[in-house]
N, C-alpha and C positions, 0 to 999 in steps of 0.2 A: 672755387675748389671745394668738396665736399672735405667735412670734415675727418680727420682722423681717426676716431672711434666708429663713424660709418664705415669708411675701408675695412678697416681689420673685423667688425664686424660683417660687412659681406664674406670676406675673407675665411672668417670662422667658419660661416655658413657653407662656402663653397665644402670645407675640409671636411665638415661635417656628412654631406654630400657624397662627395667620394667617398668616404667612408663607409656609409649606406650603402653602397652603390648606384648612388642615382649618378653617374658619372656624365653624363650631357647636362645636366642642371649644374655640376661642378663644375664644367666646362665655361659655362655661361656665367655666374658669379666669379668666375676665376677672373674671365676677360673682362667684368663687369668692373673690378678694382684695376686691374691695370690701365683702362680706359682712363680712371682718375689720377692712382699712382703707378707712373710707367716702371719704376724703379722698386719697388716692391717685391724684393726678390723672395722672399717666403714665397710667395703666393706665384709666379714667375716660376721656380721650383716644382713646386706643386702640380702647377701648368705642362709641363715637361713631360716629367715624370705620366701623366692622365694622359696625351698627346700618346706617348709609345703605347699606355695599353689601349686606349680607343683605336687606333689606329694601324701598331705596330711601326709606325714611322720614327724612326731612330734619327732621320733629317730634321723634324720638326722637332723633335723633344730634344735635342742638341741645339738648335736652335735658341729654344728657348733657355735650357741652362747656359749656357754659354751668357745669354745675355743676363742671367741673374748673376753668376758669376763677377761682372763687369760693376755689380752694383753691391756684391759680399763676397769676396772668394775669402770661404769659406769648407770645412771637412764634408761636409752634407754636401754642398753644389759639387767639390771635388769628385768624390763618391759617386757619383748617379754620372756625372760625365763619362770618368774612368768605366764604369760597368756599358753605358750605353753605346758607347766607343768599343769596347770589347765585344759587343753584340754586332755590333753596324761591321765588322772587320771579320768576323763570324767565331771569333773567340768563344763565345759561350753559347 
């Protein structure tokens, strides 16, 4: 197992990333920690959230929240489900 401070380290990295917009290099750091820690839901989150705007797929970025959810429910994981769910039903 790679250490801890590695993960959230890549982790940072990926945020950073999307941030920039380099959003396919976020994409890849994102999967790059979950590969290590499955359960990782910041980053899982994260994951989701990039999934709908790369892609506009509201399956896969529910997907993936749903599964960080499983490992923090949490206001934040709530939040971006509830909005994304609203989207996918044509609410907003």
């Amino acid at each position: 197992a790679l250490d801890g401070d590695y993960t959230r380290a890549l982790g940072n990295l990926g945020l950073l990333r999307d941030l920039q917009g380099r959003k396919e290099e976020a994409k890849i750091l994102y999967s790059k920690v979950l590969t290590y820690d499955p359960e990782n839901w910041e980053v899982r989150n994260n994951l989701g959230v990039l999934e709908y705007e790369l892609k506009g797929s509201t399956l896969e970025a529910l997907q993936q929240l749903k599964r960080a959810e499983l490992s923090n429910d949490n206001g934040v994981i709530r939040r971006n489900i509830a909005l994304l769910s609203d989207v996918q039903s044509g609410g907003l």
